[in-house]
C-alpha positions, 0 to 999 in steps of 0.5 A, spaced: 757 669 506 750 672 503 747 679 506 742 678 511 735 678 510 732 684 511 726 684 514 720 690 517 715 688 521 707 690 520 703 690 527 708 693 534 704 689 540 707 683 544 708 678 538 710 683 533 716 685 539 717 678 539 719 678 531 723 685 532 727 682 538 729 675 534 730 680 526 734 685 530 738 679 533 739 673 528 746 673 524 742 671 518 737 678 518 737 685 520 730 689 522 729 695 518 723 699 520 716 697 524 710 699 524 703 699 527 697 703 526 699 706 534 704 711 532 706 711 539 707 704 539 711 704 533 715 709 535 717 705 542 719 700 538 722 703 533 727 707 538 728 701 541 732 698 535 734 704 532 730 703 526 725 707 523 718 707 525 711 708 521 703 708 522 701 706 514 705 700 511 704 702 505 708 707 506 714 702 510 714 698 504 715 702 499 721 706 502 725 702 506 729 696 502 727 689 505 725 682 503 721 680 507 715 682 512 714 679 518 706 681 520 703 681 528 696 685 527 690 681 530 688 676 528 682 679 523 688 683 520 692 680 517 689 679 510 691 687 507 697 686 510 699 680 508 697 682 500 701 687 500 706 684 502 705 679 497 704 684 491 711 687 493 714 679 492 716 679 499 717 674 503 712 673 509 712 671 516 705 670 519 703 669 525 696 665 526 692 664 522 693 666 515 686 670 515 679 670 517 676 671 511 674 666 506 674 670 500 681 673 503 683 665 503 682 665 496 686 670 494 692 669 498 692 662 496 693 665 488 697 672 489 702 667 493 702 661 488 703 667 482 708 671 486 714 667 487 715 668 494 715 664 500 710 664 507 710 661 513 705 661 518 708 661 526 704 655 528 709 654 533 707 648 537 711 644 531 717 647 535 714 644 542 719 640 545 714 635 548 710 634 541 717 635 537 719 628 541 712 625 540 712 627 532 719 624 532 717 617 535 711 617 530 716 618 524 720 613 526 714 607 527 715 606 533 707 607 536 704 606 530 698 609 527 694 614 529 687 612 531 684 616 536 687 624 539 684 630 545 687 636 545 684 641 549 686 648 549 683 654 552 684 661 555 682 664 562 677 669 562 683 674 563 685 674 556 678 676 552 677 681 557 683 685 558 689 681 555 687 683 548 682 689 546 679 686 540 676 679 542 670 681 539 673 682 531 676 674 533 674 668 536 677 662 540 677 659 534 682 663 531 685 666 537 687 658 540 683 653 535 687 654 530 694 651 533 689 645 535 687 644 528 694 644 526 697 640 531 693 635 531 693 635 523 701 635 524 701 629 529 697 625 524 700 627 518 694 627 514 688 632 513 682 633 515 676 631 511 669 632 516 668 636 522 662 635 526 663 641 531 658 645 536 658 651 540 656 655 546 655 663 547 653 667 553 658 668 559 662 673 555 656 676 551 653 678 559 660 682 560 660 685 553 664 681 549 660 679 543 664 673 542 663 664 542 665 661 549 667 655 547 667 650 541 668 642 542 669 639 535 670 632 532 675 632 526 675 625 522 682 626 517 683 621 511 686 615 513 681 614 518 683 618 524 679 621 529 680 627 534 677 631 538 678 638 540 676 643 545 677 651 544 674 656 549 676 663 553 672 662 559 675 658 563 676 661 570 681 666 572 683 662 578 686 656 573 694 656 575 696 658 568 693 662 562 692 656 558 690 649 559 693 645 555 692 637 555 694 632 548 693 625 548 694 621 541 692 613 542 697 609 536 696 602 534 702 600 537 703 606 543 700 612 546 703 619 546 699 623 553 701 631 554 700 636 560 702 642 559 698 646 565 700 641 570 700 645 576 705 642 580 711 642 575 715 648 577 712 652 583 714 659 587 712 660 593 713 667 596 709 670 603 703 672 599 702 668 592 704 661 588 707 663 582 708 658 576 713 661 571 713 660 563 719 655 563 716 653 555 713 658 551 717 664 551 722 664 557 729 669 557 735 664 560 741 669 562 737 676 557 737 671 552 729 669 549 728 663 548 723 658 547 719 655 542 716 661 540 722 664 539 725 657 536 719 658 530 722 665 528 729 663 528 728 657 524 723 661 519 729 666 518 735 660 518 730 656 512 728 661 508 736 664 509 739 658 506 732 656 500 730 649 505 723 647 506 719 651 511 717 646 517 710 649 516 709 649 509 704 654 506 699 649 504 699 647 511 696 653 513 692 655 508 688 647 510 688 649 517 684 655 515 679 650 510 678 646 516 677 652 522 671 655 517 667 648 517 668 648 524 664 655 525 660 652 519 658 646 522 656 649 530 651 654 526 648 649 521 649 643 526 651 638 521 657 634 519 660 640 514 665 636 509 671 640 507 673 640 499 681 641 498 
C-alpha cells in the first residue's frame, strides 16, 4: 500500500477546519502543518491536531515534507498561494473560485499546465445528492436535452455583514455565483458562449459594505441551452435558512425541480424558537462529519491517491472563472459579453 498523501493547509477559518479535519482523518492522507496569517488561529488549529503551525506559508512550504496543499483563504486570496503551491509542484486542493483576478487566471492556467501537478477546485454541489441524482438520469438519456435551466442562490444579509469580515474584497459572485455557474454548466455538459448579466447595488453600501447586492444573468451555452441565474447577499435575516437555494432544468423529454431551502422539510420546534438544521451541506452523524461538503474533500483525496480523474476537472474551473468575469463585464458594460476559450 502506498504512503498516505501528505497534506498542509493555507488559510485556518471554518472550510480550512473542514480540509484539516477530513486530511487529518482519511486512511489515504495525513496533515502535516496549517497556516494562516492569524498566528492565534494557526495556532488553535495546529494544536488541535498536533501538527505544527505557521503565519507565512512560504515558510510552511519550504520546511514541512508534503504533496500537496489544501488552500481555504478568502476568496480574493487564493492566487499567491495557489502559485506557490504550484512552483513547488505540489498538488492543490482550492476551495472556490480558483481566483479573482483576470491576469491571475492567466498565469495559473500556464504555471499548472507546465508544472506536472494536479488541481481540483471544491465545487462541491457536484457531490450534492439531489443534482448527483439528477446528473445520473441526464446521463443516461432519460430526460433528454437541456433546454431551459434557474438556479437561485442567495445569502441572507447575516453573511456579508457579520459571517465573513471581508465581503467588500469579494462579491456574491464569487462568494455563491461561482457554484451556479458550475452547477449549471455541469448539469448541461456544455460551456457557456454569452452571458447577458445586470446588477443592483446600494442596500449593503448604506450599512458600509462596499459590495453588489445582487446580479441576474442569463447564460446561453454552445449547444443552444439557455439558464438563468440569480446570486445576491441581501435577502432578509428572517428567511428560515442562510441560503435560498431553488434549481429547475427543463429537458426535452423530462424536467429536474429542486428546492433546497424548503422551509418545512425538517423542523425543531422548542419553547421560544424553530430551528432548521443543516441535514445536507456539513452535518456530524454519530461525531463523524459528513455530508457533501466533506464527500468533495474526501473524494479529491481518494482520486489524486489512486491517479483517477477528478470529478471537477481543472479546465472546468478555469472556464467557470471565464464565464464569472463576462457576468461582472456584461453588468458594467450593459451588453451581451461574448466569452472566448
Amino acid at each position: 500500500m502506498k504512503k498516505p498523501i501528505s497534506f498542509v493547509v493555507i488559510g485556518c477559518g471554518t472550510w480550512g477546519q473542514a480540509h484539516a479535519e477530513i486530511f487529518s482523518t482519511h486512511p489515504y492522507s495525513r496533515l502535516a502543518a496549517v497556516c494562516d496569517v492569524d498566528s492565534k488561529r494557526a495556532e488553535q488549529l495546529g494544536r488541535e491536531y498536533s501538527v505544527p503551525y505557521y503565519s507565512n506559508y512560504d515558510e510552511m512550504l519550504d520546511k514541512e515534507e508534503l504533496d500537496a496543499v489544501g488552500i481555504a483563504t478568502p476568496d480574493f486570496a487564493h492566487a499567491a498561494p495557489l502559485m506557490a503551491a504550484v512552483s513547488r509542484h505540489k498538488h492543490v486542493f482550492c476551495e472556490k473560485p480558483l481566483v479573482t483576478e483576470k491576469d491571475d487566471l492567466e498565469r495559473a492556467v500556464e504555471a499548472v499546465g507546465t508544472a506536472g501537478i494536479r488541481v481540483m477546485v471544491d465545487y462541491h454541489n457536484r457531490w450534492n445528492v439531489p443534482f448527483v441524482k439528477a446528473k445520473k438520469r441526464l446521463r443516461e438519456g432519460e430526460l433528454g436535452e437541456p433546454v431551459n435551466g434557474y438556479m437561485r442562490l442567495t445569502d441572507i444579509q447575516w453573511v456579508p455583514k457579520e459571517y465573513i469580515s471581508w465581503a467588500a474584497k469579494s462579491s456574491i459572485l464569487w462568494f455563491l455565483g461561482s457554484h451556479t455557474v458550475d452547477t449549471l454548466s455541469w448539469m448541461f455538459g456544455d460551456r457557456v458562449r454569452r452571458v447577458y448579466a445586470v446588477s443592483r447595488s446600494g442596500i449593503l453600501k448604506e450599512q458600509g459594505i462596499d459590495t453588489v447586492d445582487v446580479y441576474m444573468s442569463i447564460l446561453e451555452f454552445e449547444k443552444g441551452g439557455i439558464a438563468q441565474t440569480e446570486n445576491g447577499w441581501i435577502t432578509p435575516d428572517s428567511n428560515p435558512f442562510i441560503n435560498d437555494f431553488k434549481f429547475n432544468l427543463l429537458c426535452t423529454k423530462g424536467m429536474v425541480n429542486i428546492d433546497l431551502s424548503s422551509s418545512n422539510f425538517f423542523e425543531i420546534y422548542s419553547a421560544d424558537k424553530v430551528e432548521h438544521p443543516d441535514f445536507l451541506v456539513k452535518p456530524r452523524v454519530y461525531g463523524k462529519p459528513t455530508g457533501f461538503s466533506y464527500e468533495s474533500i474526501r473524494d479529491f483525496i481518494e482520486r489524486l491517491y489512486r491517479g483517477e480523474d477528478f470529478v471537477v476537472p481543472f479546465e472546468d474551473s478555469v472556464n467557470v472563472n471565464r464565464v464569472l468575469f463576462a457576468i461582472i463585464d456584461s453588468a458594467t458594460k450593459g451588453e451581451p459579453v461574448e466569452i472566448s476559450y
